[in-house]
C-alpha positions as CSV (number, residue, x, y, z in Angstrom):
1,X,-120.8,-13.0,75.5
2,X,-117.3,-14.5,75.4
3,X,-117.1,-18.6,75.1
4,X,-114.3,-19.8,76.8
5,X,-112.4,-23.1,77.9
6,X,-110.7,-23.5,81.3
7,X,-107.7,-26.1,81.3
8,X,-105.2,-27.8,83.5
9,X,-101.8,-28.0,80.2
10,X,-99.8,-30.4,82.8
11,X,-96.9,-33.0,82.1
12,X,-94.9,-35.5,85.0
13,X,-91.4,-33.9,83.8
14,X,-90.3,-30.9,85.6
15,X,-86.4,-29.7,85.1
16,X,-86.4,-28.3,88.8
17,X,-88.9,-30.9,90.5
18,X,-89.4,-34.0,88.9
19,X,-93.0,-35.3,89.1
20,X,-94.4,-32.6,91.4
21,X,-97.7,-33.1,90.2
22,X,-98.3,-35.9,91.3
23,X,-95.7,-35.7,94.0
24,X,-98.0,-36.5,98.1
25,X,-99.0,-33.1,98.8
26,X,-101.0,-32.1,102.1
27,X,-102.6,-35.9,101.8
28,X,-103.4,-35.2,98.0
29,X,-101.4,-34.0,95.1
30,X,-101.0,-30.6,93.3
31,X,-102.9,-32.1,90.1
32,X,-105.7,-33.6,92.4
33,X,-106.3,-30.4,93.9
34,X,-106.4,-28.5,90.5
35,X,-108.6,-31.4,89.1
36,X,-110.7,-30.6,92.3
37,X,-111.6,-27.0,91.5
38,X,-111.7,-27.8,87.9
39,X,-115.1,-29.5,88.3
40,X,-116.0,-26.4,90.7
41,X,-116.3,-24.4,87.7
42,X,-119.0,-23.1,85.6
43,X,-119.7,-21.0,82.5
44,X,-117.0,-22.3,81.0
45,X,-115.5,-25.8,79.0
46,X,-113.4,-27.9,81.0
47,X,-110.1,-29.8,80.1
48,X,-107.7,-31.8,81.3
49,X,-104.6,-31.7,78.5
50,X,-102.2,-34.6,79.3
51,X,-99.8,-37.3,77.7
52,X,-99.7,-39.6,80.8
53,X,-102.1,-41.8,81.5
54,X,-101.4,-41.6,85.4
55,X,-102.8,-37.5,84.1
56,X,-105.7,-39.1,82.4
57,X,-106.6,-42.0,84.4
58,X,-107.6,-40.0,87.4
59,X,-110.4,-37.9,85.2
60,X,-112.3,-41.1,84.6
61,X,-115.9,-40.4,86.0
62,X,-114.7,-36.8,87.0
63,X,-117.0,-33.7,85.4
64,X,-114.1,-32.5,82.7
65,X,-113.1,-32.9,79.7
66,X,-109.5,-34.9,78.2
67,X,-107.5,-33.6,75.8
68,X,-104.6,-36.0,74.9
69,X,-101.5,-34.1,73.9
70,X,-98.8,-35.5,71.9
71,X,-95.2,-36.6,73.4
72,X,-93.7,-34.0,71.9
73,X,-95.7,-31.5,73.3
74,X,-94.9,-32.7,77.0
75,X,-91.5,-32.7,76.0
76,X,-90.1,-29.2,75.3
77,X,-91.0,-25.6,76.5
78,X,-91.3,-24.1,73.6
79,X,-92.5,-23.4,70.4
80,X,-96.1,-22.5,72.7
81,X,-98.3,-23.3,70.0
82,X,-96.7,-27.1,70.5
83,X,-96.8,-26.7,74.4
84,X,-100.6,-25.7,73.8
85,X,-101.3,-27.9,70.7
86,X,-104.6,-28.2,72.6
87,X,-105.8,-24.6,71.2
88,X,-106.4,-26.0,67.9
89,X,-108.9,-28.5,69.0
90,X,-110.7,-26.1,71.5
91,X,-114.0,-24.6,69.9
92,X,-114.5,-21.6,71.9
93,X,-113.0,-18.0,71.8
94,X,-111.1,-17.8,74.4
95,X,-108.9,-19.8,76.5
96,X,-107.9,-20.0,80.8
97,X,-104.7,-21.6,81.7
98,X,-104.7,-22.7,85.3
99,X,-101.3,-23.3,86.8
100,X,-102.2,-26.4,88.9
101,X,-99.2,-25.2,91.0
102,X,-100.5,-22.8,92.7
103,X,-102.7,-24.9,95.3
104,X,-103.8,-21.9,97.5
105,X,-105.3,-20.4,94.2
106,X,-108.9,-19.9,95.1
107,X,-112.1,-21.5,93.6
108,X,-113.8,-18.5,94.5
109,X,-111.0,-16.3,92.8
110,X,-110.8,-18.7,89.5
111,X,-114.8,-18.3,89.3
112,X,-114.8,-14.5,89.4
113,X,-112.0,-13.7,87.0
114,X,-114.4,-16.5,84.5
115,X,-117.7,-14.0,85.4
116,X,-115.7,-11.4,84.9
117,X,-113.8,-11.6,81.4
118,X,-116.7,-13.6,79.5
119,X,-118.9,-10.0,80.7
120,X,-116.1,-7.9,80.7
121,X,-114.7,-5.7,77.4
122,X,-111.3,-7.5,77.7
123,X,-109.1,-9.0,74.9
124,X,-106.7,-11.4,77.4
125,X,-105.7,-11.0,81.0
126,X,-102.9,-12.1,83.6
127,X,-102.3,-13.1,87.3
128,X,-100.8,-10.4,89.1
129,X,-99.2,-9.2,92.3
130,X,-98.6,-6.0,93.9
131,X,-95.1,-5.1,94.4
132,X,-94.0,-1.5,96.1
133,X,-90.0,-2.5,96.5
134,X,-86.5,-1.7,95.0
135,X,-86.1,-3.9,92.0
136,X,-82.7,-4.1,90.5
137,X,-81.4,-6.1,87.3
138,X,-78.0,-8.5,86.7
139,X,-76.0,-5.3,86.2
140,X,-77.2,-3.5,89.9
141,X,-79.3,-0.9,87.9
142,X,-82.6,0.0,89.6
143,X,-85.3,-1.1,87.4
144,X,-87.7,0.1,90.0
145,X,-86.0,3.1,91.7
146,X,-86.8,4.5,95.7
147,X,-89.4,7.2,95.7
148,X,-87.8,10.6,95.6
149,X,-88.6,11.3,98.9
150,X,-86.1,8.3,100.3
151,X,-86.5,4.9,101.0
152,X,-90.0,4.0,101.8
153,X,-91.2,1.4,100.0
154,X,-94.7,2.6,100.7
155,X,-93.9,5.6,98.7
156,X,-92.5,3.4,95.5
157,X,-94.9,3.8,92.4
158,X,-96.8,0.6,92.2
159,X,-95.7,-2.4,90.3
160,X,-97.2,-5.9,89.2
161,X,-95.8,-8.9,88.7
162,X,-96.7,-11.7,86.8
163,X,-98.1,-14.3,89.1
164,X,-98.3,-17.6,86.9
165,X,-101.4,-18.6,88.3
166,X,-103.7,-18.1,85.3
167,X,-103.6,-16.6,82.0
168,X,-106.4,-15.7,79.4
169,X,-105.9,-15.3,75.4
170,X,-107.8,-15.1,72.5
171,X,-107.5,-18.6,71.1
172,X,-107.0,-17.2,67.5
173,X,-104.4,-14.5,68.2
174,X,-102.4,-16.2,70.7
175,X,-101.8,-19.2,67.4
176,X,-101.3,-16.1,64.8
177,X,-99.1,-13.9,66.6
178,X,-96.5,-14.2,69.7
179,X,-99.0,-12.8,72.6
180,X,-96.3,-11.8,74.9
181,X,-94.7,-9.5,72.4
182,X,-98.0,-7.9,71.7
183,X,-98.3,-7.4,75.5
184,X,-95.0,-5.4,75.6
185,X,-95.6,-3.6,72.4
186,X,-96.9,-0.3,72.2
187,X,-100.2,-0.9,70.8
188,X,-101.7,-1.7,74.1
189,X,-102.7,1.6,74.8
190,X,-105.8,1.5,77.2
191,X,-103.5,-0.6,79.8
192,X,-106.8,-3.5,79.6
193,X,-104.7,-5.7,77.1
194,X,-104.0,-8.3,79.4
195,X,-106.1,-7.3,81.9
196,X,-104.2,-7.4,85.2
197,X,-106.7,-9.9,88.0
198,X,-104.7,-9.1,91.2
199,X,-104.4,-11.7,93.5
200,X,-103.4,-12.7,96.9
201,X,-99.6,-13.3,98.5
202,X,-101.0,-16.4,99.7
203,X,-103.2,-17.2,96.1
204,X,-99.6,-16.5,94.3
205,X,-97.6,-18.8,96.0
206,X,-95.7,-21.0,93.2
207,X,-94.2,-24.4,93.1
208,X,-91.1,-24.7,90.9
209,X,-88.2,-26.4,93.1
210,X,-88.1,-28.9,96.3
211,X,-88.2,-25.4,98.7
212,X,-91.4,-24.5,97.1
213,X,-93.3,-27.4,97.8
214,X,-92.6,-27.5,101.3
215,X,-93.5,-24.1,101.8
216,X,-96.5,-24.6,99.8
217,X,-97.6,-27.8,101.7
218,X,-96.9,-26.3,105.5
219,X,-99.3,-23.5,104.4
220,X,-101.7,-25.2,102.9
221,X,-105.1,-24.9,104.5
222,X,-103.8,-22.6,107.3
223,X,-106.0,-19.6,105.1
């Protein structure tokens, strides 16, 4: 059986919303919520990777685990193995990032996609959504065309996209090798490598700018 460490990687500074962590949110904050389901969790090592101390203050007497990351790691966005400099101290296999973000991101959901990879004959795995639509790139060519038969978008060939709300790797791979490249690579025959957890609308809903969080915080708790 897989051994594998859940963390919250999270930082004040944002380029599109400063502070949003930590930011009042629903009568809470986005970290406090994350921190929150965090301790929900079982079968599984629990961190809490920050620089701040207004980060790492609030897991005093709280059932997880601090990793203290350097200043340069909270300060650029790349390389990922300084972004996650954490990986090197963690002692288990695998890894779950948890995109404290996403507040309607279910315990229940978190807890099932643990049960199911440590079991599971899976290698990494990935938030996704299920998109049936007309996607087009920067030049207006149809990257995801209209079925054949016209314009129903029930009749467009499924697509996922990459929800942001968690992601697995293998701890040891994902420091040798750039994962994401693997993932688009042809090696990945069997279509498991990530494995694609789809989730909710609702569970995928994302905070990166000022419009975000207010559409995140009227929703929250209305599901």
């Amino acid at each position: 059986m897989k051994s594998i460490t859940v963390f919250l990687n999270v930082r004040k500074e944002s380029s599109r919303l400063n502070n949003k962590l930590l930011l009042p949110f629903s009568g809470s904050s986005l970290f406090d919520i994350a921190l929150s389901k965090l301790e929900m969790l079982r079968g599984a090592e629990k961190y809490v990777c920050a620089y701040d101390s207004e980060f790492i203050d609030r897991c005093n007497g709280r059932d997880v685990n601090v990793f203290k990351r350097s200043k340069e790691s909270v300060s650029v966005d790349l390389p990922m193995n300084k972004v996650f400099e954490c990986f090197y101290s963690f002692e288990t296999d695998y890894a779950m990032f948890i995109n404290p973000c996403h507040a309607h991101l279910k315990v229940s959901t978190i807890q099932n996609v643990i049960d199911s990879f440590v079991s599971g004959d899976y290698e990494s795995g990935t938030s996704v959504v299920k998109v049936c639509d007309w996607i087009f790139n920067e030049n207006s060519k149809m990257v995801i065309p209209p079925s054949l038969g016209g314009g129903d978008t029930k009749q467009t060939d499924i697509s996922y996209r990459v929800a942001h709300a968690f992601h697995l790797y293998g701890i040891k791979r994902f420091l040798k090798a750039n994962i994401f490249e693997y993932w688009n690579s042809t090696d990945n025959k069997d279509g498991t490598d990530p494995y694609l957890f789809e989730i909710s609308k609702v569970e995928s809903l994302d905070v990166d700018d000022h419009d975000d969080f207010l559409i995140s915080e009227s929703l929250y708790g209305t599901f």
